[in-house]
N, C-alpha and C positions, 0 to 999 in steps of 0.2 A: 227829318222824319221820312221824308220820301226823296227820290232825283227826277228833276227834270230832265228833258234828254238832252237841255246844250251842258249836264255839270260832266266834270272826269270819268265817273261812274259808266258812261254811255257816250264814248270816241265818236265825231263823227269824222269818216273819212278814217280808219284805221290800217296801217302800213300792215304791210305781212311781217307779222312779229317774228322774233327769234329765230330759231336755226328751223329749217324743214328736214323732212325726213320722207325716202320712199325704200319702200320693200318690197321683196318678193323672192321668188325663187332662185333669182341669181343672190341675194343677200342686201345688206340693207345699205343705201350712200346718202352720207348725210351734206345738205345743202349746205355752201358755208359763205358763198358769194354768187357773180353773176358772173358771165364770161362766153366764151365761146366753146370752150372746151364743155362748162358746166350744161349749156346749149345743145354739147351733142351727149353728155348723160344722159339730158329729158330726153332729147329726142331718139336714145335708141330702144330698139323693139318694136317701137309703130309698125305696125303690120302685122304681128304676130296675132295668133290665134286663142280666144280662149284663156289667155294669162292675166290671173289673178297680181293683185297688187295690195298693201297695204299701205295708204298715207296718214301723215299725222303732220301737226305744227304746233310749234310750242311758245308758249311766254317768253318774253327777255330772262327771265330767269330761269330758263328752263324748263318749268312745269309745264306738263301736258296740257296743251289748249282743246286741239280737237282731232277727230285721228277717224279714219273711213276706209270701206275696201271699196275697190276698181276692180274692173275687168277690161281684158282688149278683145274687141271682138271684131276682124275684119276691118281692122285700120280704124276703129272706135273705141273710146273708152268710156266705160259705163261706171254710176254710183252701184252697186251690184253689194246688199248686204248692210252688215250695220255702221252705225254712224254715232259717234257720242262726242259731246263737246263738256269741258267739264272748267267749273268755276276757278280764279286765280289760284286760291286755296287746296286745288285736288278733288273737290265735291265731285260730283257726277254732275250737269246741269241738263241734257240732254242725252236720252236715248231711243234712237229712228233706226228706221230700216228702210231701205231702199231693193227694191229689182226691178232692173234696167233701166235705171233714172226713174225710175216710177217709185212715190212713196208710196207704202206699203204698211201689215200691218199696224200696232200699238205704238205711238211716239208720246214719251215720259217727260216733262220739264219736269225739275229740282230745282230748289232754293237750296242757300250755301248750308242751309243749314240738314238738307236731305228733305226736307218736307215734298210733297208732290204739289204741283204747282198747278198743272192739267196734263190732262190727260184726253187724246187724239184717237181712235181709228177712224185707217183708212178704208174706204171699201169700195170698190171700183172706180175711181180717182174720185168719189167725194170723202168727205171728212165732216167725223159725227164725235162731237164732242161728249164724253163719257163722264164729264162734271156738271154738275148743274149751278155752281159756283156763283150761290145766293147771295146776295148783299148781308151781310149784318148791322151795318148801321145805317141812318137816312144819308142823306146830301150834308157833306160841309164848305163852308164859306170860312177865307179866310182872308182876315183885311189889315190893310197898313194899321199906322198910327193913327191916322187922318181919320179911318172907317173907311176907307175906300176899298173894294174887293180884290183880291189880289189873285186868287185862284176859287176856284168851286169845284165839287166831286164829291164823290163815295168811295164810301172808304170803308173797308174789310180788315178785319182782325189789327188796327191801325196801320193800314196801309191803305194808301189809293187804290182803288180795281174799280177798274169799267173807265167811260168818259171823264173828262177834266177838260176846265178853261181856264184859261192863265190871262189876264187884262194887263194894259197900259194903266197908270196910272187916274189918265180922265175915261177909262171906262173900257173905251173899245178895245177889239178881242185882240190878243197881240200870239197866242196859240192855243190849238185845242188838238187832244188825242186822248190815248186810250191807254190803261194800266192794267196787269195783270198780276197781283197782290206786289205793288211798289215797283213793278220792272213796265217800260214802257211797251206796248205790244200794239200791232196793225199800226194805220195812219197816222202820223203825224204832221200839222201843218202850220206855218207860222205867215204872220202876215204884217203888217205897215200898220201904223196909224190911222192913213188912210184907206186902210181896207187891201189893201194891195198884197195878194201873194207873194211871199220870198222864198218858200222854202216850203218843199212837201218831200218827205220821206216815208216809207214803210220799217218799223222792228218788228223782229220777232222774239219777245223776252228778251227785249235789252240790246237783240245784235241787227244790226244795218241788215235789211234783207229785203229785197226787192228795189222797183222803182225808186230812184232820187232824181229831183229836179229842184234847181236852186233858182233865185232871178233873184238882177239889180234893183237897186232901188227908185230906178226908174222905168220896172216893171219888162223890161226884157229879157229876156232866156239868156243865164248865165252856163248855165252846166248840165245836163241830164247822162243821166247811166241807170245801171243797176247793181245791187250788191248781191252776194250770194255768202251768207254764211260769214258779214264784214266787211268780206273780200271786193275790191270793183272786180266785176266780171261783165264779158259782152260789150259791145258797141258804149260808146262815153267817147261826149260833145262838149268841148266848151266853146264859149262867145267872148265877143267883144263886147264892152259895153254901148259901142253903137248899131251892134248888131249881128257884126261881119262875125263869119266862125271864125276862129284861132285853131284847134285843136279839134282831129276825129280820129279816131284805131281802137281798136280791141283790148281789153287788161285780159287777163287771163292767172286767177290768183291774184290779183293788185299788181299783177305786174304788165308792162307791155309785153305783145306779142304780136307780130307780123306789121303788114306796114302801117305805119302812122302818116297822117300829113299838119303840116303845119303853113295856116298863114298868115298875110298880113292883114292890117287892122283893114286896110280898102280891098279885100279880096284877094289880093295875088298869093297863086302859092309859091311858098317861099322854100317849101324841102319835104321829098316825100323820102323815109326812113324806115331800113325795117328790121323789127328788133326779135330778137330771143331770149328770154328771161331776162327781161326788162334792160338788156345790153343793146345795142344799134349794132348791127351786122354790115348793112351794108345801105347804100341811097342809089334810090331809082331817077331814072330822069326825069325831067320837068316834062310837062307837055308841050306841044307846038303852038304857036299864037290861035290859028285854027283846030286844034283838038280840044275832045271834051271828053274827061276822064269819066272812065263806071265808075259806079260807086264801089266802096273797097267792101271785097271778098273779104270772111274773116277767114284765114290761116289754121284749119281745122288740129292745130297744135296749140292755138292761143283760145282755144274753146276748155271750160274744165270736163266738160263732158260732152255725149255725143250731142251735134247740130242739128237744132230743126229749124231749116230756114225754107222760104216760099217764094215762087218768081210773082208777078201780076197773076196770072191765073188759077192761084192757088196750090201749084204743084212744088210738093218737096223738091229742091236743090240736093242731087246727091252732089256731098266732098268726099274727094278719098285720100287716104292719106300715102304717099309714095311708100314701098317697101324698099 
């Protein structure tokens, strides 16, 4: 009747699927591997002024996934225009507007089936919801065999919309989020038996979108990032489970980009690496038994769009990107 967000229906952690694809005035090169050669495709034209872009990525089977325009502007590139992401099927499921990374106007959700899902303006970066997107039935309970409750919520035109809790067997909460007619939307958190946080995520109808943080089940920080659009994008950490970090660098699309480090389970690092579409280019050296490395710059090529990043005093970090 409805998916929770760990069934198939709703990936969590999803690979950058199928072939990609960028266009534009010089004409269109379609992505078909990683490399270095493929490394200096992406990276040429950085610098140029004012040039319009059209990307897209598709299904393993080819069908258009999601497809957006770019602009460069001064060694930046912007989301600049519209944006639509559309169901396995072909449907339309999404259509946004962006200028200059800023959303913008009317943004459309669809279900597979064309229905209008919600409906968004933006208007001076807030956002006013244009549905009033009533409940039609009360609260339902659903219970094992036993009688014991398994899940709770409201539920619209038979489907989940609004809050849901999902229980353990002997009661306690095991997840609670939020549905927007049967697709999982905002918040999502999952927790232990004993109460204990594992997992908190943000969807948006269904796709990974913002903040992820995962923890062991001995309640220490295993992983945190953020998605954009499914995609990892930005800074993503992961741990050890006694604590030590393993893993920090930048995705950029799900992919890596610029330097990564990697260490051991007792702190030492063990390899700083730096990659380009998710390929290793080349390794940096270790530090000196006395030195103590910044913390890593991200590679304003492993960014999907332009950076806003801040020192201590609150002043934007300009990056530029080399011409």
């Amino acid at each position: 009747m409805f998916s929770h967000p760990r069934s198939p229906r709703i990936p969590h952690r999803p690979r950058r699927p199928g072939a990609w694809t960028r266009g534009g005035a010089r004409g269109r090169v379609r992505l078909r591997g990683a490399g270095l050669a493929l490394a200096l495709v992406l990276l040429a034209g950085w610098g140029a002024t004012a040039r319009a872009d059209l990307r897209e990525n598709r299904y393993p089977d080819g069908a258009l996934m999601t497809q957006w325009e770019v602009r460069y502007e001064a060694g930046e590139v912007f989301r600049d225009g519209e944006f639509r992401r559309y169901h396995p099927g072909g449907a339309l499921a999404l259509q946004a507007y962006y200028r200059h990374n800023e959303p913008v106007g009317v943004w459309t959700w669809f279900d597979a089936e064309g229905n209008v899902m919600r409906r968004v303006r933006h208007e001076q970066g807030r956002r006013v919801l244009l549905d009033n997107g009533e409940f039609l039935q009360p609260e339902h309970v659903f219970r094992d065999p036993a009688g014991r409750i398994k899940a709770e919520g409201i539920m619209k035109f038979d489907k989940p919309h609004g809050p849901w809790r999902f229980y353990f067997p002997d009661g306690s909460l095991q997840v609670k989020g939020a549905y927007v007619t049967g697709v999982a939307d905002g918040l999502w958190i999952t927790y232990q038996r004993n109460g204990q946080m594992i997992r908190r995520e943000t969807y948006r109808l269904g796709i990974l979108h913002g903040e992820f943080r995962r923890a062991f089940d001995n309640g220490l920080e295993a992983e945190r990032g953020s998605y954009d659009e499914g995609l990892r994008s930005g800074l993503w950490r992961t741990w050890y489970a006694n604590g030590q970090l393993e893993t920090e660098g930048y995705f950029r699309e799900d992919l890596r980009e610029g330097e990564w480090r990697f260490y051991a389970q007792d702190g030492t690092l063990l390899r700083r690496t730096v990659y380009r579409v998710d390929t290793p280019i080349n390794d940096l050296p270790l530090p000196k038994p006395a030195e103590t490395l910044a913390p890593i710059i991200p590679d304003p090529h492993a960014l999907p769009f332009a950076p806003r990043l801040y020192d201590e005093n609150g002043r934007r970090i300009p990056l530029h990107v080399p011409k």
